[in-house]
Structures are given as C-alpha cells and as structure tokens.
C-alpha positions as CSV (number, residue, x, y, z in Angstrom):
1,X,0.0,0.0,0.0
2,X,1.5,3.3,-1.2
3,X,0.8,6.5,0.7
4,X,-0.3,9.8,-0.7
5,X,2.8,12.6,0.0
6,X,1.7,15.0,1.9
7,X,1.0,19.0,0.4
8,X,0.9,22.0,1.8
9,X,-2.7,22.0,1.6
10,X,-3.2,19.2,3.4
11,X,-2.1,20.9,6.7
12,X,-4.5,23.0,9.3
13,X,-4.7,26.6,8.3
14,X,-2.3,27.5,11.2
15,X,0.3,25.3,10.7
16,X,0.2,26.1,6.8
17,X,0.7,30.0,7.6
18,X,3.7,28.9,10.0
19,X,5.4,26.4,7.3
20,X,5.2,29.2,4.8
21,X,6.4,31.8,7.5
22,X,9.7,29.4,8.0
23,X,10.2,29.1,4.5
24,X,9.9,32.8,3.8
25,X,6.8,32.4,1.6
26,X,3.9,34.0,2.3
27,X,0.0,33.7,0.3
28,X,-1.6,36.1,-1.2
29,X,-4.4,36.6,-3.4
30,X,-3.6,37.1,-7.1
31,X,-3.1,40.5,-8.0
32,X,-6.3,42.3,-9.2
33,X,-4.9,45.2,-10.3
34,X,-4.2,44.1,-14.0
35,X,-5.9,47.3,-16.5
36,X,-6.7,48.0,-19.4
37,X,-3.2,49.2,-19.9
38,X,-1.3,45.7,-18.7
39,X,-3.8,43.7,-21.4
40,X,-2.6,46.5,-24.3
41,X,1.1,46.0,-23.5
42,X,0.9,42.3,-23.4
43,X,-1.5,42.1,-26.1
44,X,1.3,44.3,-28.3
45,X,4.6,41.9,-26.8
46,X,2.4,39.2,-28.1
47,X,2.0,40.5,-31.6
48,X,5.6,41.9,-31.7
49,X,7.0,38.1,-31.9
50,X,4.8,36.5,-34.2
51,X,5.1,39.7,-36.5
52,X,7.2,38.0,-39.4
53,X,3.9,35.4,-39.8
54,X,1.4,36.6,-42.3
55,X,-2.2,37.8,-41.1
56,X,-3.6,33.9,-41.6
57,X,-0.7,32.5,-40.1
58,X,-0.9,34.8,-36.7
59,X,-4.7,34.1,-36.5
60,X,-3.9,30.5,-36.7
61,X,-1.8,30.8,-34.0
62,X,-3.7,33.3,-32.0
63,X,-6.7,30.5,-32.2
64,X,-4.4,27.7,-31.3
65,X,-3.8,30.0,-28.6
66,X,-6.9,30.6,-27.5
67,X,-7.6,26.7,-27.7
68,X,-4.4,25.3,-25.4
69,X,-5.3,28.2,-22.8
70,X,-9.0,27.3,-22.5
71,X,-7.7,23.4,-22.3
C-alpha cells in the first residue's frame, strides 16, 4: 500500500501559515490590479514576436492559442 505525499494543503490553516512563515513564503491573493493598460502591452509583446507570420498564419496561432489556454 502506497501512501499519498503529503502537500501543503493538506495541513491546518495554522500550521500552513507557519510552514510558509519558515520558508519565507507568504499567500496572497492574485493580483487584481491588471488594466486596461497591462492587457494593451501584453497584447502588443504578443503580436511583436509572431510579426514575421502573415495575417492567416498569426490568426492561426492566435486561435491555437486561445484553444491550449481554455484546455
């Protein structure tokens, strides 16, 4: 019989914060400060790689994408 390794998230919510205290790591929430102005940049860094494809060929990768981040 095998056991199942034991994660982080298996532990009490105390003893989690004081593991991740010792370690030097901390949780917190994802940051929700991403605007309007992030998306544009990243939307632009995106583009500015696959700029040698043609239009067909970037929408083809834009929708292959689209598909492995919705997967």
């Amino acid at each position: 019989m095998s056991k199942k390794p034991l994660t982080i998230n298996d532990l009490e919510p105390e003893v989690r914060k004081k593991v991740l205290a010792a370690a030097g790591k901390t949780r917190r929430s994802p940051n929700k400060t991403f605007t309007v102005e992030h998306e544009r940049r990243y939307a632009l860094r995106v583009l500015a790689e696959i700029s040698d494809l043609s239009q067909s060929e970037r929408a083809r990768v834009l929708a292959r994408a689209t598909k492995v981040n919705n997967v």
